[in-house]
C-alpha positions as a LaTeX table, in Angstrom:
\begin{tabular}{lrrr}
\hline
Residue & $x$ (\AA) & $y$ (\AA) & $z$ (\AA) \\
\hline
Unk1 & 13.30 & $-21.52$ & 20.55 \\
Unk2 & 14.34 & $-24.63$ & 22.36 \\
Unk3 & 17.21 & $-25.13$ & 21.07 \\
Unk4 & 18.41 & $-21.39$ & 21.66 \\
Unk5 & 17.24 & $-21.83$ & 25.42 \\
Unk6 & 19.38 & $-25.17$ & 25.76 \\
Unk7 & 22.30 & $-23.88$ & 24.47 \\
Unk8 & 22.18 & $-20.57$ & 25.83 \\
Unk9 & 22.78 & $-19.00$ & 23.02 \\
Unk10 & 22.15 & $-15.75$ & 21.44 \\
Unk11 & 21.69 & $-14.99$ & 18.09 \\
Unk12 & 21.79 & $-11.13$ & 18.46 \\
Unk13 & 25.06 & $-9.31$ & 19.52 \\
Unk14 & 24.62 & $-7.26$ & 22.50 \\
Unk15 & 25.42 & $-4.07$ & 20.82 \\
Unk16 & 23.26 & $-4.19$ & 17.82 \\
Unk17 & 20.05 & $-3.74$ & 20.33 \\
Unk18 & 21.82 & $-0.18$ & 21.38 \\
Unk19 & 21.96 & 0.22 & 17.31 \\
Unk20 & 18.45 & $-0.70$ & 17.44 \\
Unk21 & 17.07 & 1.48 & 20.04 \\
Unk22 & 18.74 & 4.97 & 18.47 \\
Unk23 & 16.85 & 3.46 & 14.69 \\
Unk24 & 13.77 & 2.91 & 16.37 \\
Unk25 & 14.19 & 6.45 & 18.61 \\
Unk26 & 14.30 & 8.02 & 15.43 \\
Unk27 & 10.69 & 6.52 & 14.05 \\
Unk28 & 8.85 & 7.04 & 17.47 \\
Unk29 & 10.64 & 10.83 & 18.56 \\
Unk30 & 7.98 & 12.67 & 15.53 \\
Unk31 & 5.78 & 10.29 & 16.33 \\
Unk32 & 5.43 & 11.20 & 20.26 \\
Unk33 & 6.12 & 14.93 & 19.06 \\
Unk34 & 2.52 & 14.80 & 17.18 \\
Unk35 & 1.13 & 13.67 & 20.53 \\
Unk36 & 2.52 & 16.41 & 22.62 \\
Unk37 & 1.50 & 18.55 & 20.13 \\
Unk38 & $-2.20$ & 17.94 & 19.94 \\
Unk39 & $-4.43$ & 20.12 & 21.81 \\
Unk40 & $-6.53$ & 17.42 & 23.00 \\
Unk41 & $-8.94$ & 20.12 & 24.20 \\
Unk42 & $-10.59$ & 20.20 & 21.05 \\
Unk43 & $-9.28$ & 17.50 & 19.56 \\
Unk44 & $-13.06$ & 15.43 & 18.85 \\
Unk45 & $-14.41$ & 19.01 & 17.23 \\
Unk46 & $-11.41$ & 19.26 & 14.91 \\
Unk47 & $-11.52$ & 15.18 & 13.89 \\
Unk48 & $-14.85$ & 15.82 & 13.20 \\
Unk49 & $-15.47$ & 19.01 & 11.15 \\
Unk50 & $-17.50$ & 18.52 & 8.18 \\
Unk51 & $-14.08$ & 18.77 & 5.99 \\
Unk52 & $-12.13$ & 16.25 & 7.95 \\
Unk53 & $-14.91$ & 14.14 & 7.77 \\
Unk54 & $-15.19$ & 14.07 & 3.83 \\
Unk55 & $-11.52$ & 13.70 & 3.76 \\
Unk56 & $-11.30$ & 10.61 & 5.48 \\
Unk57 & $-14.24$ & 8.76 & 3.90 \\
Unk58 & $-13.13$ & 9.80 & 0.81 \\
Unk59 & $-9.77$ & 9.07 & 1.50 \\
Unk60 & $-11.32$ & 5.24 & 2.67 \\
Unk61 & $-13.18$ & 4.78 & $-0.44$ \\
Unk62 & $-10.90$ & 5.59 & $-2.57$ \\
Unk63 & $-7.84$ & 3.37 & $-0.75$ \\
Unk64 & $-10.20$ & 0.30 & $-1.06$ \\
Unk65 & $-10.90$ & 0.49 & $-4.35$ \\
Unk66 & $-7.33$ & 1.43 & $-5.62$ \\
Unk67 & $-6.08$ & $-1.93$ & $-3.42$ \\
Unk68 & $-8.90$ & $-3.99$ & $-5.31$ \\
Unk69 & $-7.02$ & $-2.68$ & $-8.25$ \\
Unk70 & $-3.88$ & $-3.64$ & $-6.79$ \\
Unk71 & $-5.14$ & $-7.20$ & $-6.53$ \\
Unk72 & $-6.74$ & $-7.59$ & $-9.86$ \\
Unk73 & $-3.14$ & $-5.90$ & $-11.41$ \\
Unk74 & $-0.87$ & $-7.19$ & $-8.97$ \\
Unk75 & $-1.75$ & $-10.72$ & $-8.62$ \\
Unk76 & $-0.99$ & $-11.04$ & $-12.53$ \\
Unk77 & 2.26 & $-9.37$ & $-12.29$ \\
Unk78 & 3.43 & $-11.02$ & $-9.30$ \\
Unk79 & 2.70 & $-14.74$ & $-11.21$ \\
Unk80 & 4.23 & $-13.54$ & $-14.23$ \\
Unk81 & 7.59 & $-12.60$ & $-12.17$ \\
Unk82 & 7.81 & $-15.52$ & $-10.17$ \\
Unk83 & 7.17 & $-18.28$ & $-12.57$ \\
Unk84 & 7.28 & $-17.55$ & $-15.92$ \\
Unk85 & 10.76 & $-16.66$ & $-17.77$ \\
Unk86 & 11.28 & $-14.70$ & $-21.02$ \\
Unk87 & 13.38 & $-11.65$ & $-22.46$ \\
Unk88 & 12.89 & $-8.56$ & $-20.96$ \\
Unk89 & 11.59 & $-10.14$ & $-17.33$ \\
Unk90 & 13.97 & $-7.95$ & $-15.34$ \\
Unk91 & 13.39 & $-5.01$ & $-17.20$ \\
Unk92 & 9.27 & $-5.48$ & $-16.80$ \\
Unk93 & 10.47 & $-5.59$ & $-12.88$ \\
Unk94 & 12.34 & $-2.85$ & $-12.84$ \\
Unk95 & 9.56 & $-0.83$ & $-14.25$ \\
Unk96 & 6.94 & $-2.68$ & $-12.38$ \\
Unk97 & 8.58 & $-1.38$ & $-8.53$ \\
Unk98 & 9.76 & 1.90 & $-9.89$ \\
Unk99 & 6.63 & 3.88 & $-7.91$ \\
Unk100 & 8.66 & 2.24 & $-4.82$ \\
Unk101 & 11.85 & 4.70 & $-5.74$ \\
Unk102 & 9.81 & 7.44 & $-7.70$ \\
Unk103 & 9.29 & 10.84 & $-6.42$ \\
Unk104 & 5.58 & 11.26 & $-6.22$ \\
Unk105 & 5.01 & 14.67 & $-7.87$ \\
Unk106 & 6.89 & 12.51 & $-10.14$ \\
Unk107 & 4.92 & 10.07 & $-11.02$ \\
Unk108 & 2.01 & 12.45 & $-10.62$ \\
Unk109 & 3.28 & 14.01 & $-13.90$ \\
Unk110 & 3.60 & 11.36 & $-15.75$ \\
Unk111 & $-0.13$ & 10.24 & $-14.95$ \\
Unk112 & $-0.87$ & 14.29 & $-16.05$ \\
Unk113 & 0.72 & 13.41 & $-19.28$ \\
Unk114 & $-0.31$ & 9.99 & $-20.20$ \\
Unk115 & $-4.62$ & 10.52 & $-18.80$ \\
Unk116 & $-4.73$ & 14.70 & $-18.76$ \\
Unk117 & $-6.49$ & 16.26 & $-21.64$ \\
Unk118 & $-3.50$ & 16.87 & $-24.11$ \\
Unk119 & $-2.04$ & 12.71 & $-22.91$ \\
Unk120 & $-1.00$ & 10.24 & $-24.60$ \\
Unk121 & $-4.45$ & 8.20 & $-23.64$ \\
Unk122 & $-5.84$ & 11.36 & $-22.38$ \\
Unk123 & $-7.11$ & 13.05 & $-25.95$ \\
Unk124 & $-8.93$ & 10.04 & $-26.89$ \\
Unk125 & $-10.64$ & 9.85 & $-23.48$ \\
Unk126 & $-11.68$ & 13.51 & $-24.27$ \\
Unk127 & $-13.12$ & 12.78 & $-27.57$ \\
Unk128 & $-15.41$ & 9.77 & $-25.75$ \\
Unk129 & $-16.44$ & 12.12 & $-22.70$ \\
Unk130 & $-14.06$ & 10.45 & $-20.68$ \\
Unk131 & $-12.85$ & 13.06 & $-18.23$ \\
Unk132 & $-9.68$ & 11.63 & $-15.75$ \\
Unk133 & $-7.47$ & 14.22 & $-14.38$ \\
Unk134 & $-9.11$ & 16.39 & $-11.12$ \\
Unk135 & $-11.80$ & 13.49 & $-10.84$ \\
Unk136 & $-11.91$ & 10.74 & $-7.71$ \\
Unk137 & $-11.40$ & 8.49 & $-10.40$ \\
Unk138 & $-7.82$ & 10.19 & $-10.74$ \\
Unk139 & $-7.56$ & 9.85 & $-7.02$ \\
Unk140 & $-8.13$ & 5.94 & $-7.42$ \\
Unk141 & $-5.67$ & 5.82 & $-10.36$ \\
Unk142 & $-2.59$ & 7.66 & $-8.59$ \\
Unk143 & $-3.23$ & 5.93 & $-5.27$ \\
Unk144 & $-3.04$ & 2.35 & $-7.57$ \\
Unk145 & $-0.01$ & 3.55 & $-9.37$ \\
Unk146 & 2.02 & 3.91 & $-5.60$ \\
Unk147 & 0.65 & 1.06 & $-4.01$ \\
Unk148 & 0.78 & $-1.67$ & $-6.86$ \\
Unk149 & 4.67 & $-2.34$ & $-6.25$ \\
Unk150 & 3.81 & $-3.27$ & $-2.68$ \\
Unk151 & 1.75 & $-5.98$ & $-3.40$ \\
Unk152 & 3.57 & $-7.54$ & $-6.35$ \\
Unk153 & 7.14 & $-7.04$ & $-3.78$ \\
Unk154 & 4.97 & $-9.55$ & $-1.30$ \\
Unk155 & 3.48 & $-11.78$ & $-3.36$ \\
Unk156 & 6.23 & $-12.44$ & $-5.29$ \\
Unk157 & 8.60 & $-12.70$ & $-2.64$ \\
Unk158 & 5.99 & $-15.49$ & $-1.20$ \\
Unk159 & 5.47 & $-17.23$ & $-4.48$ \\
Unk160 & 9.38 & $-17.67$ & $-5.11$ \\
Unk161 & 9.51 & $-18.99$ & $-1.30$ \\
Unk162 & 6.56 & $-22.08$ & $-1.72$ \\
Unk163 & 8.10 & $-23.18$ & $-4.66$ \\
Unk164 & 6.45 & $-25.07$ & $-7.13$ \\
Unk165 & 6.54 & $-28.37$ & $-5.93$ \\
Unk166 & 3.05 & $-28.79$ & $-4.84$ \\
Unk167 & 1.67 & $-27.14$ & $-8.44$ \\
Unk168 & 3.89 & $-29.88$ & $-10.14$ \\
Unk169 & 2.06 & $-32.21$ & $-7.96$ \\
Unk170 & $-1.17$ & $-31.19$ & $-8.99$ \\
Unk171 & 0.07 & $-30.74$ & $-12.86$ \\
Unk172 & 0.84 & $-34.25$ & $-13.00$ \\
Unk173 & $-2.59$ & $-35.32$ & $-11.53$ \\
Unk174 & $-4.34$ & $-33.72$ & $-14.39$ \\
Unk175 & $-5.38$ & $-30.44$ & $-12.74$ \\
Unk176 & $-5.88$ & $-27.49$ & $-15.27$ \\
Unk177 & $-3.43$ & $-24.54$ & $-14.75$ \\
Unk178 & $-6.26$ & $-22.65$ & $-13.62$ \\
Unk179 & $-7.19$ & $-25.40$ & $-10.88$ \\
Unk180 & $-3.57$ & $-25.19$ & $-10.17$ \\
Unk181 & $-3.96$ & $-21.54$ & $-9.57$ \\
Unk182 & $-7.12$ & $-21.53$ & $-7.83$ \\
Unk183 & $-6.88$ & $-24.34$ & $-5.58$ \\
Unk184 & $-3.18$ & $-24.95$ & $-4.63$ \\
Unk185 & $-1.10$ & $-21.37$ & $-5.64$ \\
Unk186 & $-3.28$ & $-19.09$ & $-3.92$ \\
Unk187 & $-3.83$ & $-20.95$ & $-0.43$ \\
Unk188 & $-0.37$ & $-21.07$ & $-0.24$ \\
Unk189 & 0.11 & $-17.54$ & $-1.10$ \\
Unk190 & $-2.61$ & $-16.19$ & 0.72 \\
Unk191 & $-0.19$ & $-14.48$ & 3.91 \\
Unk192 & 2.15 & $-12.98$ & 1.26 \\
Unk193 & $-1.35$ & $-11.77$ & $-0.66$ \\
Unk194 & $-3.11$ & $-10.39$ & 2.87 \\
Unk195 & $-0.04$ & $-8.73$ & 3.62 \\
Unk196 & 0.68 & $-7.04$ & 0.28 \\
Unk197 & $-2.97$ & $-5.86$ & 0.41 \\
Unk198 & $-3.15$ & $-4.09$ & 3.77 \\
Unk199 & 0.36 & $-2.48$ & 2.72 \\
Unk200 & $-0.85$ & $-1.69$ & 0.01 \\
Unk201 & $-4.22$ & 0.00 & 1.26 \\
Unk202 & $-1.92$ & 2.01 & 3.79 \\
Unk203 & $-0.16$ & 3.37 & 1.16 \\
Unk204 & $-2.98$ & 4.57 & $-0.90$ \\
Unk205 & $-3.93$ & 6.04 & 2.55 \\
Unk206 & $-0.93$ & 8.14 & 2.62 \\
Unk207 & $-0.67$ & 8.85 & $-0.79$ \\
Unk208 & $-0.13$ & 12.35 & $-1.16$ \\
Unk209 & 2.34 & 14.13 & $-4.23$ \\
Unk210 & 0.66 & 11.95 & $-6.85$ \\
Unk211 & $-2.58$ & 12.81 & $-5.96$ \\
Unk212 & $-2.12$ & 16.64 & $-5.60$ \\
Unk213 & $-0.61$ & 17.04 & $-9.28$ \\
Unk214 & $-2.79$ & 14.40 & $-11.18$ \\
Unk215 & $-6.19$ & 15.04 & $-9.42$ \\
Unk216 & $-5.71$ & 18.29 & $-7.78$ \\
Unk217 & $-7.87$ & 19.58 & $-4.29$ \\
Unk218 & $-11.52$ & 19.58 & $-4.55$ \\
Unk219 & $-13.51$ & 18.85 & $-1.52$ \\
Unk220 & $-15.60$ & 16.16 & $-1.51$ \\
Unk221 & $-14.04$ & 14.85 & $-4.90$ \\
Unk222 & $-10.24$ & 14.58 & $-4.60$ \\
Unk223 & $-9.17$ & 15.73 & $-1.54$ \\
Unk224 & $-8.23$ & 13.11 & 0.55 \\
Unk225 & $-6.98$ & 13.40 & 3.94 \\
Unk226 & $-3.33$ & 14.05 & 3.47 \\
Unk227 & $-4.20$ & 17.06 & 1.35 \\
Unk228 & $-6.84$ & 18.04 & 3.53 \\
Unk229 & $-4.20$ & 18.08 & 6.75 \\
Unk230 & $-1.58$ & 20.01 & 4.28 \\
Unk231 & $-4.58$ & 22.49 & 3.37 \\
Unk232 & $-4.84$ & 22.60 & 7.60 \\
Unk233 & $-1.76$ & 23.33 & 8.24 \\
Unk234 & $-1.54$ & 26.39 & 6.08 \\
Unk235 & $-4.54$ & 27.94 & 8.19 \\
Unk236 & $-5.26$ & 25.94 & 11.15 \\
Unk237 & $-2.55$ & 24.25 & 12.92 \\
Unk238 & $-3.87$ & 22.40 & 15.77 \\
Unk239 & $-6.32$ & 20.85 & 13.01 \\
Unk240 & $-3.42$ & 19.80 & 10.84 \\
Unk241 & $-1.59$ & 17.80 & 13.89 \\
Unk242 & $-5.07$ & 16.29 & 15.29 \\
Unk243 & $-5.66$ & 14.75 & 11.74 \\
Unk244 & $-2.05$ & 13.86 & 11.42 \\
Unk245 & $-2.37$ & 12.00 & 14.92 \\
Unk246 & $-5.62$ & 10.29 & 13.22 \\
Unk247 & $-3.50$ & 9.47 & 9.85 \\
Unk248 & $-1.09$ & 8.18 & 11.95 \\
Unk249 & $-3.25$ & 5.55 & 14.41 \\
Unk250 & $-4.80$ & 4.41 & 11.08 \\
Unk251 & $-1.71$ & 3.60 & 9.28 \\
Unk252 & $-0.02$ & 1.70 & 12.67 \\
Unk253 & $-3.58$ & $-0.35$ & 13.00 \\
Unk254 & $-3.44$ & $-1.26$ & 8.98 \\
Unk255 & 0.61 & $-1.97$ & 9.14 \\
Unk256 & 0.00 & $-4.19$ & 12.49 \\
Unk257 & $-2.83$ & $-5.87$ & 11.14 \\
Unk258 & $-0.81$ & $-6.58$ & 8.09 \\
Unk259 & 1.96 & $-8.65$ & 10.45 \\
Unk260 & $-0.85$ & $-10.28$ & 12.35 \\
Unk261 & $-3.19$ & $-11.20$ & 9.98 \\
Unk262 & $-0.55$ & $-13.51$ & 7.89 \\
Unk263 & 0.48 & $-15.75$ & 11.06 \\
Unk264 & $-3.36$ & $-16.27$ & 11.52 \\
Unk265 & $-3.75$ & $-16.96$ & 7.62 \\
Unk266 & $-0.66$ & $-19.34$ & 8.06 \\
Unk267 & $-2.04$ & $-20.96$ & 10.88 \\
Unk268 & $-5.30$ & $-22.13$ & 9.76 \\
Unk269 & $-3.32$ & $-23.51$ & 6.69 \\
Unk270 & $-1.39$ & $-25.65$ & 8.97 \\
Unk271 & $-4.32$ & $-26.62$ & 10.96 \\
Unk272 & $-5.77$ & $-27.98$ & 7.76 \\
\hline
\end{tabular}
């Protein structure tokens, strides 16, 4: 920063901000359209019907627990990326961020046909009394299949970028590999991990095409709050754009805290 202020220069042509503006006119145009739209009149009475309600806490449960699944899954995967090496690695990648490129109704089929009664997993499930597809449990499972690529993009990205010069360090001290993990990988990780989760939790939030085909619309069970405002907008359209403005102010608080809460994490590392 000093350096650019002593030297007066700038590291950002003039005419890419005009490039910038018309990109970020794009994103915030819908955005401010949803705004005009609602009829703030009864905007607390429509946020607040006994349906919108048990969308969104369902829709909050379920996000939380599919991103603890994303850790327990993701963490693993992200490791296995970054530091090991073995046939096959880019290939387990490639299948690993496919979600990230997959239609949803897409992947929502595949779920149907690997956990639904006649699946691959699905028929032995049956036989136990194990009962996936339409269930919240279904709900947790597509929301985890979306959002897992998130975290493993982040953490790996932030593994590759701390090297492994300070778990050598430790190796050659004596520490186990799970000390090395514990106490030296995953401090230094820990932005790249924060930031992968909260991603990750707003995209189980939104999670929408995966959800409808694997676990279907039942209130109270799988309907979460993006099928509840698609439901909405069929009959009720001023109830559709209030919850889309309250979908919406969710996702920007998650996706900002997910920028702010690293440089705090990264912070109190270097204060340490």
């Amino acid at each position: 920063m000093a350096n650019r202020q002593s030297t007066g220069y700038n590291a950002v042509p003039p005419w890419i901000f005009a490039i910038a503006a018309a990109g970020g006119l794009l994103v915030l145009l819908p955005l401010a359209a949803i705004v005009a739209r609602v009829n703030w009149g009864q905007f607390i009475p429509l946020v607040t019907s006994e349906s919108s309600l048990t969308a969104l806490g369902l829709s909050l449960k379920t996000s939380a627990v599919s991103t603890v699944l994303c850790i327990i899954f993701g963490v693993p995967l992200a490791l296995v990326l970054a530091r090991a090496s073995f046939p096959g690695q880019r290939l387990l990648r490639a299948f690993v961020l496919l979600p990230l490129v997959l239609p949803p109704v897409v992947g929502g089929i595949a779920l149907l046909y690997a956990f639904g009664r006649q699946g691959l997993l699905g028929r032995s499930l049956e036989l136990a009394g194990i009962q996936i597809v339409f269930s919240t449990t279904a709900v947790v499972i597509a929301q985890t299949f979306v959002a897992l690529p998130f975290l493993v993009v982040s953490l790996e990205g932030s593994l590759r970028t701390v090297g492994v010069k300070y778990e050598a360090v430790a190796a050659t001290l004596g520490a186990h590999p799970t000390t090395v993990l514990r106490r030296v990988t995953i401090p230094l990780v820990l932005p790249g991990l924060a930031s992968g989760s909260v991603l990750s939790f707003a995209r189980c939030l939104g999670e929408f095409g995966a959800t409808l085909t694997f676990a279907g619309s039942m209130q109270g069970v799988t309907r979460t709050l993006p099928l509840e405002i698609y439901l909405q907008r069929e009959t009720d359209a001023d109830a559709a754009v209030a919850l889309s403005l309250v979908l919406v102010a969710v996702a920007v608080a998650v996706v900002g805290l997910s920028f702010r809460r690293p440089r705090m994490l990264a912070a109190e590392a270097g204060s340490k």
